[in-house]
mmCIF file as gemmi writes it, N, C-alpha and C atoms, coordinates in Angstrom:
data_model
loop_
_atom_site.group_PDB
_atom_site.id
_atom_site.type_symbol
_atom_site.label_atom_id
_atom_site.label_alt_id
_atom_site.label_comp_id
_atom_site.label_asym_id
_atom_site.label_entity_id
_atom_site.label_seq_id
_atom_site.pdbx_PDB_ins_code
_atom_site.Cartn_x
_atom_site.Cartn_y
_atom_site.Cartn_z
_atom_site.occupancy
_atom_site.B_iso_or_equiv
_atom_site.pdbx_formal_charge
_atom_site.auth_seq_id
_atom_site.auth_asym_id
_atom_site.pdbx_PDB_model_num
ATOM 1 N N . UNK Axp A 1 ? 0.83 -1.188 0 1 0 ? 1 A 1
ATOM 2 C CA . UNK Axp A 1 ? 0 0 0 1 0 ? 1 A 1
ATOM 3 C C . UNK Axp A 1 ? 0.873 1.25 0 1 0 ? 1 A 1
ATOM 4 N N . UNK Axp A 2 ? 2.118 1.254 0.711 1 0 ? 2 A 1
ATOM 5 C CA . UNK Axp A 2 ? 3.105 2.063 0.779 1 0 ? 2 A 1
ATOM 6 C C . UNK Axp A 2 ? 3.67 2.427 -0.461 1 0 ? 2 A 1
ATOM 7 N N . UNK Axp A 3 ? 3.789 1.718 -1.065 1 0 ? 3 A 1
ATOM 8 C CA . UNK Axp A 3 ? 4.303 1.917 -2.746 1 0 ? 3 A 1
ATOM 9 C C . UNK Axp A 3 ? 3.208 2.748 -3.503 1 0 ? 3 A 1
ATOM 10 N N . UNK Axp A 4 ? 1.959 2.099 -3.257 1 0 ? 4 A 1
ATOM 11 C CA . UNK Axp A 4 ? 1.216 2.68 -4.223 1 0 ? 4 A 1
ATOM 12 C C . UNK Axp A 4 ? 0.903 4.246 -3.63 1 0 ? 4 A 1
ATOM 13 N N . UNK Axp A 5 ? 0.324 4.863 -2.991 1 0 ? 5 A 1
ATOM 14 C CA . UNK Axp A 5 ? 0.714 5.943 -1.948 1 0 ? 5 A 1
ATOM 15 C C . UNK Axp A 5 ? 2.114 6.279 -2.4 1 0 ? 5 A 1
ATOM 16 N N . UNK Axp A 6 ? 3.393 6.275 -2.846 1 0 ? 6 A 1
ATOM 17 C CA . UNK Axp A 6 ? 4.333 6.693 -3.361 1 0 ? 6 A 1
ATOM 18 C C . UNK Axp A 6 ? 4.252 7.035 -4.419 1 0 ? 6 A 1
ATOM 19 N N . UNK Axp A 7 ? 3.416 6.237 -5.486 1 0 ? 7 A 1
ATOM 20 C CA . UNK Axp A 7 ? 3.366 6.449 -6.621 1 0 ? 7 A 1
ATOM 21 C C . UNK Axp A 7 ? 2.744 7.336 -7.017 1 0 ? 7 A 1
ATOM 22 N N . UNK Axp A 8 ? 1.575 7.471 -6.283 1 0 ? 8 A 1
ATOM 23 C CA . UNK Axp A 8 ? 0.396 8.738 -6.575 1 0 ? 8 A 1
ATOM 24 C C . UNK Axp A 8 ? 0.847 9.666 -6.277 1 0 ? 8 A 1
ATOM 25 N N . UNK Axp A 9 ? 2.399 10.132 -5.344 1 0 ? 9 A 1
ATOM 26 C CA . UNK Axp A 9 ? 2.012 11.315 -4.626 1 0 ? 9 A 1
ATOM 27 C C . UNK Axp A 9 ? 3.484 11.632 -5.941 1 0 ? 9 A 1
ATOM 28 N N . UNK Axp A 10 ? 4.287 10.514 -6.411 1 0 ? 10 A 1
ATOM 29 C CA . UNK Axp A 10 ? 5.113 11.035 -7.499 1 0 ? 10 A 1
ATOM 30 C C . UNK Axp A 10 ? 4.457 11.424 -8.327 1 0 ? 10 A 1
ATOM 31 N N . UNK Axp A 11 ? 3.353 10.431 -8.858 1 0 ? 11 A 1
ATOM 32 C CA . UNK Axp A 11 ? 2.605 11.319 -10.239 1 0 ? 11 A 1
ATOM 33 C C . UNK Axp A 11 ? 1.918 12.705 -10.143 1 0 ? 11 A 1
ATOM 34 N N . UNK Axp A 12 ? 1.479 13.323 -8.847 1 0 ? 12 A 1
ATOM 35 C CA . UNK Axp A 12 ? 0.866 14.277 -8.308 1 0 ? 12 A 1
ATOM 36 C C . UNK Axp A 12 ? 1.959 15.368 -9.069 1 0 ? 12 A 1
ATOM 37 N N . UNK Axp A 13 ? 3.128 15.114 -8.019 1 0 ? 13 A 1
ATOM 38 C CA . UNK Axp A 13 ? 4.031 15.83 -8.583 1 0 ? 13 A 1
ATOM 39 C C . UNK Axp A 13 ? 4.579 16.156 -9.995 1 0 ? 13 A 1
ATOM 40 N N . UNK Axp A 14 ? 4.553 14.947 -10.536 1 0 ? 14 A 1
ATOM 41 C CA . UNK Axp A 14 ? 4.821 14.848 -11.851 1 0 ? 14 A 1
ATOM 42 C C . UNK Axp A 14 ? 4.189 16.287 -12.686 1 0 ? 14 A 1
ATOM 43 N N . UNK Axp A 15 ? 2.511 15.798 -12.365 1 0 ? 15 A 1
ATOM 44 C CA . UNK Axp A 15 ? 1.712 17.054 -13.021 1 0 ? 15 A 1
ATOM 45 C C . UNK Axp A 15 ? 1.588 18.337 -12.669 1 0 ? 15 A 1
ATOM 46 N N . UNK Axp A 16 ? 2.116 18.451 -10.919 1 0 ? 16 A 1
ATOM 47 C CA . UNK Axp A 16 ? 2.332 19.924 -10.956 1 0 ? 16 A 1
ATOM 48 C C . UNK Axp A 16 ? 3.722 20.568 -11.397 1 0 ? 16 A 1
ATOM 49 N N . UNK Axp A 17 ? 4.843 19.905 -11.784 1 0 ? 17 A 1
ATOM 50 C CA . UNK Axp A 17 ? 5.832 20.214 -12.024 1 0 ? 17 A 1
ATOM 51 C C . UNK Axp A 17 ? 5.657 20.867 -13.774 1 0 ? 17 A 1
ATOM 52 N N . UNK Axp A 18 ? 4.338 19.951 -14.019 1 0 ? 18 A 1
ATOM 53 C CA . UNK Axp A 18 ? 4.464 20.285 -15.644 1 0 ? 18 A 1
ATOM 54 C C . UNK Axp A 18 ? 3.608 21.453 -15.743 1 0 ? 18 A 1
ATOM 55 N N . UNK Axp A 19 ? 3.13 22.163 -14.691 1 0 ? 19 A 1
ATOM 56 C CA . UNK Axp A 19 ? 2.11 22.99 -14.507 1 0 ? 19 A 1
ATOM 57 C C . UNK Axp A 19 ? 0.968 22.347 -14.702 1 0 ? 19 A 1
ATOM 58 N N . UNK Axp A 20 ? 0.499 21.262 -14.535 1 0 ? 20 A 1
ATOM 59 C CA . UNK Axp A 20 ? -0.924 20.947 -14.54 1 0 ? 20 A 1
ATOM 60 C C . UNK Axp A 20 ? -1.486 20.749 -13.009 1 0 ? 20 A 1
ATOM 61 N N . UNK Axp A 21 ? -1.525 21.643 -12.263 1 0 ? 21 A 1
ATOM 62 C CA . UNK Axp A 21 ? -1.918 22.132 -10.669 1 0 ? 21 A 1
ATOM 63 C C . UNK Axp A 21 ? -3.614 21.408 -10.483 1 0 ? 21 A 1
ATOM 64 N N . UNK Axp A 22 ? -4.285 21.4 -11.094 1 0 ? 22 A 1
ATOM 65 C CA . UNK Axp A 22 ? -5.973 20.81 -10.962 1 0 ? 22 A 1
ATOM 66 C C . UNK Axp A 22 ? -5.531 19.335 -10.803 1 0 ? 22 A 1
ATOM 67 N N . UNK Axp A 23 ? -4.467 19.202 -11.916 1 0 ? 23 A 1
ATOM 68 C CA . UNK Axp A 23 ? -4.675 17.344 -12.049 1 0 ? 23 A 1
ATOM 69 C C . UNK Axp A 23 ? -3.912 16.849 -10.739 1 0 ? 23 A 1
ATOM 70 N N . UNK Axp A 24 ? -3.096 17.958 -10.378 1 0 ? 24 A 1
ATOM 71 C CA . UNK Axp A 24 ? -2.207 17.237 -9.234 1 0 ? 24 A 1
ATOM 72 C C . UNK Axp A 24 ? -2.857 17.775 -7.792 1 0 ? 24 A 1
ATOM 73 N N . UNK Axp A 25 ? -3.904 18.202 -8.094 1 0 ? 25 A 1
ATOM 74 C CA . UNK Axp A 25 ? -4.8 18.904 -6.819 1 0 ? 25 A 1
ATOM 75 C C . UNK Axp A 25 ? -5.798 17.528 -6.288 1 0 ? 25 A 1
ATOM 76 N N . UNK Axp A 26 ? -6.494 17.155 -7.449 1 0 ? 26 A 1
ATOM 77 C CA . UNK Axp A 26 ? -7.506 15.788 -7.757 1 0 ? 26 A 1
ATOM 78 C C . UNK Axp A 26 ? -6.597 15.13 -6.665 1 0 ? 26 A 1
ATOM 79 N N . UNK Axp A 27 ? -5.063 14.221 -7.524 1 0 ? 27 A 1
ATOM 80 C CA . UNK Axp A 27 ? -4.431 13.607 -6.714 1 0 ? 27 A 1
ATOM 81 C C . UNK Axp A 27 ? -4.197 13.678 -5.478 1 0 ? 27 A 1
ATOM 82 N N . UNK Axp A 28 ? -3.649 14.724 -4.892 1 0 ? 28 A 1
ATOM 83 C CA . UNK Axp A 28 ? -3.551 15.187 -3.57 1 0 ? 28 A 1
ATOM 84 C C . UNK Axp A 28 ? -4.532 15.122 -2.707 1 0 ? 28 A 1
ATOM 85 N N . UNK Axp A 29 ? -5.792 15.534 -3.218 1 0 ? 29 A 1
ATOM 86 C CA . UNK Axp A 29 ? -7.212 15.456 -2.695 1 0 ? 29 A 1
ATOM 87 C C . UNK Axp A 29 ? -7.521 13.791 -2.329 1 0 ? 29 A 1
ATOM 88 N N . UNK Axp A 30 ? -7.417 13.213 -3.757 1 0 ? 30 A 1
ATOM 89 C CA . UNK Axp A 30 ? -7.962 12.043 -2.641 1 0 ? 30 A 1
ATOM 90 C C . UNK Axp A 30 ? -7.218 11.713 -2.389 1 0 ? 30 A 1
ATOM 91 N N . UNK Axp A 31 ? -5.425 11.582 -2.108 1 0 ? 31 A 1
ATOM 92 C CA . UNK Axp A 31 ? -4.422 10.473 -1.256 1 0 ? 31 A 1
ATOM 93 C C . UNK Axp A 31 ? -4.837 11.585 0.049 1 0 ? 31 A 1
ATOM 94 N N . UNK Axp A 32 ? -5.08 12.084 0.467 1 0 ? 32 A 1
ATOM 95 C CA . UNK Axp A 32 ? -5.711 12.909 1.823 1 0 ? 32 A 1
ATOM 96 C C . UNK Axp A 32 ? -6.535 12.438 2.608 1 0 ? 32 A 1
ATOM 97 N N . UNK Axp A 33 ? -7.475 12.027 1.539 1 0 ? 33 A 1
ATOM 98 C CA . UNK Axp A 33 ? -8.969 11.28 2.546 1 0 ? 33 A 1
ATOM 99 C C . UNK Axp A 33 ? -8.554 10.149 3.589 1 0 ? 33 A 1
ATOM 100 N N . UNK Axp A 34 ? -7.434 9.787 3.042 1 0 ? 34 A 1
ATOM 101 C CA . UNK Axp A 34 ? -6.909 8.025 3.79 1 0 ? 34 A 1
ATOM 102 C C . UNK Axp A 34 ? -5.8 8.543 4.736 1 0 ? 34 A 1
ATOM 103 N N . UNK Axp A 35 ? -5.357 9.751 4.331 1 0 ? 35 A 1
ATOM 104 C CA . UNK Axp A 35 ? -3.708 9.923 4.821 1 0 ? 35 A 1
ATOM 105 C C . UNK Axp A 35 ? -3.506 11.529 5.795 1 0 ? 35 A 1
ATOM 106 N N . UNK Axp A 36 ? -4.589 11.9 6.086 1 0 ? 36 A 1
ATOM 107 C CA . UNK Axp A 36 ? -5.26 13.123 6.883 1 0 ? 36 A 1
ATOM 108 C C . UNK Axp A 36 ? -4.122 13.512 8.04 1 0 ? 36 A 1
ATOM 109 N N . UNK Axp A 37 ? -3.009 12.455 8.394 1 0 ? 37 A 1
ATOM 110 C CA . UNK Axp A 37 ? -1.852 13.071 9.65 1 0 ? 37 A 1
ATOM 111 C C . UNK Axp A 37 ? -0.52 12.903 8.91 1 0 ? 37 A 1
ATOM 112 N N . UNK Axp A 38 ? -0.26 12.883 7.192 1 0 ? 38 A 1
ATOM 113 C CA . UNK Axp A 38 ? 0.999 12.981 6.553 1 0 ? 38 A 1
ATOM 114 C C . UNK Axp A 38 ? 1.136 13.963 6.438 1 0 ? 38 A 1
ATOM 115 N N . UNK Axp A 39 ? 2.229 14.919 7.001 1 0 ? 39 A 1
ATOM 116 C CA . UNK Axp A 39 ? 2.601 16.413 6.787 1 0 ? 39 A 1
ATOM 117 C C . UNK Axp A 39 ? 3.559 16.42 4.987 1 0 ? 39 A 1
ATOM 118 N N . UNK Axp A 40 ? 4.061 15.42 4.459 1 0 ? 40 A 1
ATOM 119 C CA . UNK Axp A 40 ? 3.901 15.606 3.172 1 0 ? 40 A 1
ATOM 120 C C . UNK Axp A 40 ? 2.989 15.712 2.278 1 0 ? 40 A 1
ATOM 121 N N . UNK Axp A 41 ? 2.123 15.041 2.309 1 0 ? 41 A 1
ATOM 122 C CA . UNK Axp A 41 ? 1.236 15.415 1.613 1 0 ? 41 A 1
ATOM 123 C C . UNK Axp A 41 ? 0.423 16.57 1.816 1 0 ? 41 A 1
ATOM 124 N N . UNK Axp A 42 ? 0.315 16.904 3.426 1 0 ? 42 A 1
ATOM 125 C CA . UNK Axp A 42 ? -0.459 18.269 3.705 1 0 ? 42 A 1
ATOM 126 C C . UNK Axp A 42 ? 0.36 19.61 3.307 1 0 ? 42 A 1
ATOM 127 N N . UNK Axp A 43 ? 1.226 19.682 3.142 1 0 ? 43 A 1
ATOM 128 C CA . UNK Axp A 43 ? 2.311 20.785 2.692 1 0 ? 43 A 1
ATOM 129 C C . UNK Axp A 43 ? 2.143 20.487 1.375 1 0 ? 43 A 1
ATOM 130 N N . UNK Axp A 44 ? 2.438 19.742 0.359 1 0 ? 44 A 1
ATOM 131 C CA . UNK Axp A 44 ? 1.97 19.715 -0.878 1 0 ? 44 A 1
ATOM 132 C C . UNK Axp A 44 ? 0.721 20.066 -1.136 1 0 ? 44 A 1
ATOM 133 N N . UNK Axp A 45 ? -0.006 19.364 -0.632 1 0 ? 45 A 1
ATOM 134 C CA . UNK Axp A 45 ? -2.211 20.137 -0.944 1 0 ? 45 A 1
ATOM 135 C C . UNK Axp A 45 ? -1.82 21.574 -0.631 1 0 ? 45 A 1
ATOM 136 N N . UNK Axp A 46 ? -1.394 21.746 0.712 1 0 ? 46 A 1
ATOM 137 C CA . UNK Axp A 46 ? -1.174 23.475 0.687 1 0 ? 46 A 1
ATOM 138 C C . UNK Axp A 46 ? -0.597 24.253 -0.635 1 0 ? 46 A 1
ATOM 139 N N . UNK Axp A 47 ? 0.451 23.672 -0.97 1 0 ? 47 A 1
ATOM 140 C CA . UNK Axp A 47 ? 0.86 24.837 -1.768 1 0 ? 47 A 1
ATOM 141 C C . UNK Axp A 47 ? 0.252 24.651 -3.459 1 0 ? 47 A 1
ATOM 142 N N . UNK Axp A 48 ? -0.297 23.563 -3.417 1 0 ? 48 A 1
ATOM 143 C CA . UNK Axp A 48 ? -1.441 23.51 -4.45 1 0 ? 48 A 1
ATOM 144 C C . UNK Axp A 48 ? -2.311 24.683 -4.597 1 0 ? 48 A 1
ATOM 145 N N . UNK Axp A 49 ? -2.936 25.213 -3.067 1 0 ? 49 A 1
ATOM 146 C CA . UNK Axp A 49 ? -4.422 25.328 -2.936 1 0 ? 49 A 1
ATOM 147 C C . UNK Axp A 49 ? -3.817 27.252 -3.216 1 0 ? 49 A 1
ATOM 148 N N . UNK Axp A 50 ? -2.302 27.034 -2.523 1 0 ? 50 A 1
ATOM 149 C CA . UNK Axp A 50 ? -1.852 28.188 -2.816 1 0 ? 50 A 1
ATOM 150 C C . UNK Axp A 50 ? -1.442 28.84 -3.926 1 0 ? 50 A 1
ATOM 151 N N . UNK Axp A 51 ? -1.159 28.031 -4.48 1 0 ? 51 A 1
ATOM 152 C CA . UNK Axp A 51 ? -1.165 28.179 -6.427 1 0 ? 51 A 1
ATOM 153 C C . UNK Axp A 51 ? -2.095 28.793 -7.173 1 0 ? 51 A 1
ATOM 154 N N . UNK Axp A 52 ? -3.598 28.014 -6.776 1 0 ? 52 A 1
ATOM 155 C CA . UNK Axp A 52 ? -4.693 28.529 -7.359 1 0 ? 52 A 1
ATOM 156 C C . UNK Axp A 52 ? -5.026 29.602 -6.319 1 0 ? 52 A 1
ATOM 157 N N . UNK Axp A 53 ? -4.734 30.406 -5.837 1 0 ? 53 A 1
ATOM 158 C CA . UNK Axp A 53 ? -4.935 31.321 -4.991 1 0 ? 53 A 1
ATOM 159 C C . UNK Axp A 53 ? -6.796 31.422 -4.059 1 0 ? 53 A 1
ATOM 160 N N . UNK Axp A 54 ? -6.571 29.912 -3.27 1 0 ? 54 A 1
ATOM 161 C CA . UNK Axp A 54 ? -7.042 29.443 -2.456 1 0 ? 54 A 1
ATOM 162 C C . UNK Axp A 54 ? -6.095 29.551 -1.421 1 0 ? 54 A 1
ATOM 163 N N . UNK Axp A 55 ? -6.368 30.738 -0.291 1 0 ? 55 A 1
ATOM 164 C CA . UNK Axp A 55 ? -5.209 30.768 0.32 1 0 ? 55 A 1
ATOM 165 C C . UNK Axp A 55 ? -5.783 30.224 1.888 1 0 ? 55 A 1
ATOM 166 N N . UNK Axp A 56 ? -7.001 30.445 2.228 1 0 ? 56 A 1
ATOM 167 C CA . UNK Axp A 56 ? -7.342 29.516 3.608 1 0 ? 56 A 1
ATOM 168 C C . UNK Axp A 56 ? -7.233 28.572 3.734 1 0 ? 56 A 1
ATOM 169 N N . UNK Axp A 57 ? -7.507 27.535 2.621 1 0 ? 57 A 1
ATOM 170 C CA . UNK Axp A 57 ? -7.342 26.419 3.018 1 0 ? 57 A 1
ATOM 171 C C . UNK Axp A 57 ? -5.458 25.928 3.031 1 0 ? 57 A 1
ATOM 172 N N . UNK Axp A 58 ? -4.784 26.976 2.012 1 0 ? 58 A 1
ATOM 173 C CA . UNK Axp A 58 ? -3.367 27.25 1.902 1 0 ? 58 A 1
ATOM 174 C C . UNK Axp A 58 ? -2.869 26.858 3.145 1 0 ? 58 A 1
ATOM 175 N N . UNK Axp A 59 ? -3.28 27.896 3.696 1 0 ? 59 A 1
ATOM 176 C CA . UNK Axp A 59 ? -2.596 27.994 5.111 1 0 ? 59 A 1
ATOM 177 C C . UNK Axp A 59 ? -2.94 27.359 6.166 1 0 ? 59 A 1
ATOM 178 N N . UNK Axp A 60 ? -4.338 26.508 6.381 1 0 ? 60 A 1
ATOM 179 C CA . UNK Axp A 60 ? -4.464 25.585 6.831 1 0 ? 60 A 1
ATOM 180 C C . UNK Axp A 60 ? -3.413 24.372 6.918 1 0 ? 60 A 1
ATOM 181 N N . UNK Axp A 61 ? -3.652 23.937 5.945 1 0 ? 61 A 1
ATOM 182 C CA . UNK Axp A 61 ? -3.503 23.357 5.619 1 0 ? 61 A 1
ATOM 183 C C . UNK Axp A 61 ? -1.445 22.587 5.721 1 0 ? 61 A 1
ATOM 184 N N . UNK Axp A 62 ? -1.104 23.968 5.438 1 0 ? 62 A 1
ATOM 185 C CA . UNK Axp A 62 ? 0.819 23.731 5.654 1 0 ? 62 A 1
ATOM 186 C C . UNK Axp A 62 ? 0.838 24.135 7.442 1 0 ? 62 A 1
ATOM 187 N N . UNK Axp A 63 ? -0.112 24.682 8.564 1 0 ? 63 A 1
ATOM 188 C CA . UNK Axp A 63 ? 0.172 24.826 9.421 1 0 ? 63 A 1
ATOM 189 C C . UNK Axp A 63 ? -0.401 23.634 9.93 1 0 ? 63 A 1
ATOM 190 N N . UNK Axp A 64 ? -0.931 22.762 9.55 1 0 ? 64 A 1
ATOM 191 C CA . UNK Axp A 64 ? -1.294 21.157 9.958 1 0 ? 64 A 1
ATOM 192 C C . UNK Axp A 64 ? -0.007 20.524 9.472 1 0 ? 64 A 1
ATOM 193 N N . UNK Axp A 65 ? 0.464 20.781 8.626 1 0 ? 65 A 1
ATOM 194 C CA . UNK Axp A 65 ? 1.534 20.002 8.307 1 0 ? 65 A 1
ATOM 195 C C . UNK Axp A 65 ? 2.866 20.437 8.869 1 0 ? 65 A 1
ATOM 196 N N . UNK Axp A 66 ? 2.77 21.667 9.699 1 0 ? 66 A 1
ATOM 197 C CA . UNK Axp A 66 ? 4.536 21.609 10.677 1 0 ? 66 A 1
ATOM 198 C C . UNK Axp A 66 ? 3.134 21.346 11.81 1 0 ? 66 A 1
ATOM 199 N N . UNK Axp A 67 ? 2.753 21.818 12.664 1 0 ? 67 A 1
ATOM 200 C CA . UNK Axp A 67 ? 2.269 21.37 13.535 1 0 ? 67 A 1
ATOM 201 C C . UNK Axp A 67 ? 2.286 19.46 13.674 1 0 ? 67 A 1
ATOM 202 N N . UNK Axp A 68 ? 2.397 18.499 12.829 1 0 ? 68 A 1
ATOM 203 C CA . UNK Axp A 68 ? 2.511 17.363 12.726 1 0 ? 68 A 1
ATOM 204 C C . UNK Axp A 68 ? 4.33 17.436 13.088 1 0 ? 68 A 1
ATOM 205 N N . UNK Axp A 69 ? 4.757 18.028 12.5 1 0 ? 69 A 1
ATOM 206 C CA . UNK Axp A 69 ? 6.458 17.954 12.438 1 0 ? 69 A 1
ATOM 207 C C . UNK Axp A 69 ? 6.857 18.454 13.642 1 0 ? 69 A 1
């Protein structure tokens, strides 16, 4: 399960690196539903949400993720 959860959160990346931020938002969104106390992935959704200049949930969101750290 660990692998696959690796894989999604590489391909996530994959698509925001290419600038495709929605497709790697989707991703992020649902590896979240299962994975709600990973401060990687919550720092990534953040700066997603911060991209599209969604900035509450932005900042939520990366202060859940050092607050975990």
């Amino acid at each position: 399960m660990r692998e696959t959860i690796q894989k999604r959160i590489s391909d996530a990346l994959s698509f925001h690196k290419k600038g495709l931020v929605k497709e790697a938002q989707e991703i992020f969104s649902d590896i979240i539903k299962n994975n709600s106390h990973n401060p990687e992935i919550l720092h990534f959704i953040g700066i997603v949400f911060y991209q599209i200049k969604d900035l509450e949930p932005a900042v939520n969101l990366i202060n859940q993720a050092i607050a975990i750290n």
